[in-house]
Structures are given as structure tokens and as C-alpha cells.
C-alpha positions as CSV (number, residue, x, y, z in Angstrom):
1,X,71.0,19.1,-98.0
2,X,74.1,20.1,-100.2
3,X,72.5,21.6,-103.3
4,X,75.4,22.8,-106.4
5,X,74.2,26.2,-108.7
6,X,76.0,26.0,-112.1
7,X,75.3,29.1,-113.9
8,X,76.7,30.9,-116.9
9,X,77.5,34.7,-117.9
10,X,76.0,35.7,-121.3
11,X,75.9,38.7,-123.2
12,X,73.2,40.9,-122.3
13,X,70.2,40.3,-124.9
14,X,71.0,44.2,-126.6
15,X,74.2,44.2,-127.3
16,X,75.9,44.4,-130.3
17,X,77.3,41.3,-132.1
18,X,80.1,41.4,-134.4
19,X,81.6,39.7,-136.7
20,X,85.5,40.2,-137.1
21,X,89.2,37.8,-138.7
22,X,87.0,36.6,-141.6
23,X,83.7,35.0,-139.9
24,X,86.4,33.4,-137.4
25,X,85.3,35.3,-134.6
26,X,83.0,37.2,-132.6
27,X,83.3,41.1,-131.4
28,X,80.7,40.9,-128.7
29,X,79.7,44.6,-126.9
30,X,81.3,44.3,-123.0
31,X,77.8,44.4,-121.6
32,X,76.8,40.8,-119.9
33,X,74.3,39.3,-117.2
34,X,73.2,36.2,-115.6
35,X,72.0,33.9,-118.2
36,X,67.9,34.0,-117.9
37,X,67.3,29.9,-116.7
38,X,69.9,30.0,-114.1
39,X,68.2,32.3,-111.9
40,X,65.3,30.2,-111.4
41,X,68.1,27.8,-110.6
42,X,69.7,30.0,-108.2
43,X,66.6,30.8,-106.6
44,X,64.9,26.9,-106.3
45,X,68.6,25.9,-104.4
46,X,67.9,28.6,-102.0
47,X,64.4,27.9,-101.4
48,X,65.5,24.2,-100.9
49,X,67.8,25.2,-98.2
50,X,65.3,27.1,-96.7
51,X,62.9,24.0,-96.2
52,X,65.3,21.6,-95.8
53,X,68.3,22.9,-94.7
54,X,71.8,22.8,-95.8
55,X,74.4,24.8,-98.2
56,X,74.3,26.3,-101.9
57,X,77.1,26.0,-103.8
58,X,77.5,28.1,-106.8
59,X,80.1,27.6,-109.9
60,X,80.5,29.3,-112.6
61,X,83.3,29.1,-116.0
62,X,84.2,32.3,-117.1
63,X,86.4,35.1,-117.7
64,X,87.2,37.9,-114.3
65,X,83.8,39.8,-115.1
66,X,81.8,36.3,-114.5
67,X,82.8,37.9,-110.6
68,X,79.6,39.9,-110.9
69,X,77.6,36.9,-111.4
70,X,78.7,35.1,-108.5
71,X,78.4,38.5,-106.3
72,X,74.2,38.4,-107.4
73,X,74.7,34.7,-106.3
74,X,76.1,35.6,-103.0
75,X,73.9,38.4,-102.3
76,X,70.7,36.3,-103.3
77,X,72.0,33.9,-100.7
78,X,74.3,31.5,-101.6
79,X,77.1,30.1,-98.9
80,X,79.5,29.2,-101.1
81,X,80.7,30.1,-104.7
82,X,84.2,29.3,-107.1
83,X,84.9,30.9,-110.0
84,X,87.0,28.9,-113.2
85,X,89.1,31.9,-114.0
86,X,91.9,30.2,-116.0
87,X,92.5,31.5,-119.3
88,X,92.9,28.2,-120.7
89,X,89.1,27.1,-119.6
90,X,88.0,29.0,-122.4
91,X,86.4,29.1,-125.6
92,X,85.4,25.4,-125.3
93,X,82.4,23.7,-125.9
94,X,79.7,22.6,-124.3
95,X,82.1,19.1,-123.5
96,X,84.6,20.5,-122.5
97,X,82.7,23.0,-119.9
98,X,80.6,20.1,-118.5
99,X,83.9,17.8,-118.4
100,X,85.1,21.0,-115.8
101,X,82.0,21.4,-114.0
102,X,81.2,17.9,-113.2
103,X,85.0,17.5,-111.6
104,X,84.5,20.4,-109.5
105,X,81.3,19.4,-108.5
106,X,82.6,15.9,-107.4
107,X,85.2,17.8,-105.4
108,X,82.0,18.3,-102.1
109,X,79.2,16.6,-101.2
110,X,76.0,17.1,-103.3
111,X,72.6,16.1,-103.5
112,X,70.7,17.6,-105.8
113,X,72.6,19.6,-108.7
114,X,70.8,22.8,-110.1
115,X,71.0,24.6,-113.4
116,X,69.2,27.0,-116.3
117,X,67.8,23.7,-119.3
118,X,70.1,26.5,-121.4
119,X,72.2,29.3,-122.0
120,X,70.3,32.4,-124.2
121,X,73.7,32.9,-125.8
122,X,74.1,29.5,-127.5
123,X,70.9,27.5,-126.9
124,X,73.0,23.9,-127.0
125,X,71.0,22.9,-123.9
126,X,73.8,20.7,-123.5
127,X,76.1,21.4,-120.9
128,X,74.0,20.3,-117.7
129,X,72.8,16.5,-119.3
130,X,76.6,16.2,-119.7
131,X,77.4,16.9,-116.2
132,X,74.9,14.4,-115.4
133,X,77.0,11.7,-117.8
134,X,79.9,12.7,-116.2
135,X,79.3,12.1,-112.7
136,X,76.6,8.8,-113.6
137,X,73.4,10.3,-111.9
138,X,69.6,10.8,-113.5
139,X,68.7,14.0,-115.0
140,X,65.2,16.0,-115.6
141,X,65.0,18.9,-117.8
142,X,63.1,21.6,-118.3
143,X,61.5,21.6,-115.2
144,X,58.4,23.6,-114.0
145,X,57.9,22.3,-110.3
146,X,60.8,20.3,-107.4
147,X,59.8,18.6,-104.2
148,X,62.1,16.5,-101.8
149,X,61.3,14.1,-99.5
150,X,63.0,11.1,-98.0
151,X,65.6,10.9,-100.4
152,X,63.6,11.5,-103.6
153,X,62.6,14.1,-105.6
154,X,59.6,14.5,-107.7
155,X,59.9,17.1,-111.1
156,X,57.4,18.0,-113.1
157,X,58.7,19.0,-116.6
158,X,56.6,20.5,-119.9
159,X,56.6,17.9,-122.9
160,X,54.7,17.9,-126.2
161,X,51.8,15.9,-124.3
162,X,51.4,18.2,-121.5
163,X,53.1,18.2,-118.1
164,X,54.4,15.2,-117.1
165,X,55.7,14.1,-113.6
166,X,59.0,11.9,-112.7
167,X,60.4,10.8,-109.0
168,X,63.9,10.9,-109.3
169,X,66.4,9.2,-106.3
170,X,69.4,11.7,-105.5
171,X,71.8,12.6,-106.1
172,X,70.2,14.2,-109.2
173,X,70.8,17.2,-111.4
174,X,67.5,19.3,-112.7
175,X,67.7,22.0,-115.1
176,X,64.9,24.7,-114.6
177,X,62.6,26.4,-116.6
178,X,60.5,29.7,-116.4
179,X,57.6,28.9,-113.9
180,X,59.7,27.0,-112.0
181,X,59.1,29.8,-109.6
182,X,59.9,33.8,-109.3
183,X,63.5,34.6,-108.5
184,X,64.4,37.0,-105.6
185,X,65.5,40.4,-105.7
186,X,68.7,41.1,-103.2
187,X,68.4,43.4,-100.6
188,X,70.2,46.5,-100.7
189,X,72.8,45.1,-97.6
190,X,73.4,42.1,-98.9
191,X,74.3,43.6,-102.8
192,X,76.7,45.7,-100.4
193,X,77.8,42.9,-98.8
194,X,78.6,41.4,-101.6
195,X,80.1,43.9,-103.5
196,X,83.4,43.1,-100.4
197,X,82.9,39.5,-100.8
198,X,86.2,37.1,-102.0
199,X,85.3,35.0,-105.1
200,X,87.6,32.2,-104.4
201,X,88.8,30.8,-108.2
202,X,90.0,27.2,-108.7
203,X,92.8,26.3,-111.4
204,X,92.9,23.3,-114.0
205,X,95.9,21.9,-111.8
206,X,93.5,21.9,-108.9
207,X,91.1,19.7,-110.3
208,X,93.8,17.3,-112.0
209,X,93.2,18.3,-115.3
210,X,95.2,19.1,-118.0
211,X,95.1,21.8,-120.4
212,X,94.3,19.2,-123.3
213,X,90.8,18.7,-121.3
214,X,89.7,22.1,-121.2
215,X,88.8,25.3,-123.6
216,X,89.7,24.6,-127.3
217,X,92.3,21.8,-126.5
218,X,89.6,19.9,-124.8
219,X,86.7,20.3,-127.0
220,X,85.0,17.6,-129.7
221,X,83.0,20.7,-131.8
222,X,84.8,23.4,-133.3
223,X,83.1,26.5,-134.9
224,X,85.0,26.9,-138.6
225,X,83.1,30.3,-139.3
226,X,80.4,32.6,-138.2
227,X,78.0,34.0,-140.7
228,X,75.3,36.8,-139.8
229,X,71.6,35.9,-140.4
230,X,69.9,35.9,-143.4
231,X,67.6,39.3,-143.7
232,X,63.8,38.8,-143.4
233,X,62.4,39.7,-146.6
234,X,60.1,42.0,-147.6
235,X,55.5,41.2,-147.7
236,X,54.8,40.4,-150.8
237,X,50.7,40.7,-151.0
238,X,49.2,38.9,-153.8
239,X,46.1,40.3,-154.7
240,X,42.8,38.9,-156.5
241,X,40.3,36.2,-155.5
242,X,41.5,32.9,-153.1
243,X,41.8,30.7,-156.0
244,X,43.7,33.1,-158.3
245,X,45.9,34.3,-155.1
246,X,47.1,30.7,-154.4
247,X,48.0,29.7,-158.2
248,X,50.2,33.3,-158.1
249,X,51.8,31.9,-154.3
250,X,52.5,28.6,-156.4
251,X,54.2,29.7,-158.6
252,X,56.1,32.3,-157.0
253,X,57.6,29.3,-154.6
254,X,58.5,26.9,-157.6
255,X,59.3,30.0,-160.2
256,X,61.1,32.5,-158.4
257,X,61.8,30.7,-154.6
258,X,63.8,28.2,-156.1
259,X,65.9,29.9,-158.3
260,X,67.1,32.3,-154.9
């Protein structure tokens, strides 16, 4: 079984965020890790090749420190990883990215396509339905539970009615949730291993793509400015009996809430 990893390097979740040029950019604190959802990823492709044999192949769009997250990947197990290192991949949106994955995807056999149901630095929860599009096979999202067998796979995936189940032919791609199961820790050898291990990197001429299809060029949403978010304001305890209390709360949202 060929199984594909997509993953994504975000900003650790304490770092500081600034903003910087006006609201027209971000000055983000050089401290990332493995976005949260992808390692369940990670971790269902290699328990997958464990029962059914096969190869994990792990991608990854980013700048040279997305290395590290491919070196977890490779120490966790993975056979195979490929970086997207080209400056002009970019800044682009979640189009753009999934336009990138999908072609280097398509470039090896796969049969089931793994990945986090969303990045903790955006939250689009966007990029692996589009890969889907792009390369015409079924999706699940979200999911909490993945078994294969003769060619199928069954998902079970959280919805607002409870959990629901699906059986899915491959090639398929399935974006995982927490409870999906418990990732891994590496062992000490293979983090060392690792550590020596050549992240081979692919270029936008190696996939046939031009630089108007990738980062900024290649992108259909464009942020115009970047605004910090509103401050919580302070309790306000009204005081007096229940009927009293909620004539005062009233009036304090049509008086005073609406004028803000």
C-alpha cells in the first residue's frame, strides 16, 4: 500500500505575533512545530504500513526550517519524504498550496492520502478537500477511526448527529482528527538517525509548473490587512432581583451595546 503524509509547519502555539508595514504583514517569533492534526496523520500512515505493508510518503510546503518537520517524519518512520523549498511557493493560499501538493502527489503511486482536517495557524481546513478536487478522488474529514480491506476503506468521522460511518473505494484522501489514535514518540537512534538524513526538495520546474501557479502569483484570496483582536472586556455584574437584573441587561445591550 502506497500511503502520501501531507503535513504543515506552524508557529508554535506561544509565540509572539506581530503586526508590522501597516496591518500588511505578520512578524511571527522563529519558534515552529508540526501542526497538531498532522501527526495523527503521520502516525495512522505508519500504522497502515505496518498491517498492510507498503511505503509512507511525506510532503511538506515550506521554507528551509520545514527540514525539521520532515526529520520527526523520518524518524517516526517514514520511507520517503520531499520538501517544496522554492521561494516562490510561498505565501499562497490554501489554492495555491493544494494546486502544488496534489501535482506532486500524482508524481508516485498512492492509495490512500493522509492529512491533519486543519492547520492551527489558519484553521481554513481547506487545503486537503482541494487536493482531493484536484486529483478527482473522494474525501472524508475529520476522521476519528480508518480500516482497509480489499480495496476499501471504512472512516468513521464526528458530525453534529453523532459519529457517522462511510466506506470509501481508493484511492482516497482522509483528513484526521484527535482520537484518531495516539501518535508515536521516536526513539532516541532514530531522532539521531535522522538528524544525518537528506531531505531531498523538489522545484516548481520539476513539477511543470509555473511561477504564476504557485505562492502569491498563484493564489485566488489575498489578505489586504491584518488587524489584532478585539480585547475581552471587562464583567459587568448587575446586581438586584432576576426581574430587575434582566430589565438593567436590556437595556445595557440596546442603550449602551449599540452605540459601541
Amino acid at each position: 500500500m502506497n500511503i502520501v503524509v501531507l503535513v504543515k509547519q506552524v508557529p508554535d502555539p506561544e509565540v509572539v505575533i506581530g503586526i508590522k508595514d501597516e496591518g500588511k504583514s505578520l512578524e511571527i517569533e522563529q519558534k515552529f512545530t508540526t501542526n497538531f492534526f498532522d501527526e495523527f496523520a503521520i502516525e495512522e500512515a505508519l500504522r497502515l504500513r505496518e498491517k498492510h505493508g507498503g511505503k509512507v510518503r511525506v510532503i511538506t510546503l515550506g521554507g528551509d526550517k520545514a527540514v525539521e518537520v520532515l526529520r520527526k517524519c523520518v524518524a517516526m518512520g517514514a520511507d520517503e519524504v520531499l520538501l517544496f523549498a522554492d521561494a516562490a511557493y510561498l505565501n499562497g493560499d490554501g489554492y495555491a498550496t493544494a494546486l502544488a501538493l496534489s501535482k506532486a502527489t500524482a508524481r508516485g503511486p498512492f492509495d490512500i492520502i493522509l492529512c491533519g482536517k486543519q492547520a492551527v495557524d489558519d484553521d481554513r481546513a481547506e487545503v486537503g478537500p482541494m487536493v482531493a478536487q484536484f486529483l478527482g478522488i473522494p474525501h472524508a474529514g475529520g476522521i476519528v477511526k480508518l480500516d482497509v480491506v480489499d480495496g476499501k476503506a471504512t472512516a468513521d468521522f464526528m458530525s453534529d448527529g453523532g459519529q457517522e460511518t462511510v466506506e470509501i473505494p481508493l484511492p482516497a484522501l482522509f483528513s484526521a482528527q484527535k482520537g484518531l489514535n495516539e501518535p508515536r514518540v521516536p526513539l532516541v537512534t532514530n531522532v539521531m538517525k535522522a538528524m544525518k538524513a537528506t531531505i531531498p526538495r523538489i522545484t516548481p520546474q520539476e513539477l511543470g509548473m509555473s511561477t504564476d501557479e504557485i505562492g502569491v502569483s498563484g493564489s485566488k484570496v489575498r489578505a489586504d490587512r491584518y488587524r489584532l483582536p478585539m480585547k475581552r472586556r471587562k464583567i459587568q455584574m448587575i446586581a438586584g432581583e432576576a426581574p430587575q437584573a434582566a430589565a438593567e441587561a436590556v437595556r445595557i445591550l440596546f442603550e449602551v451595546e449599540r452605540a459601541l
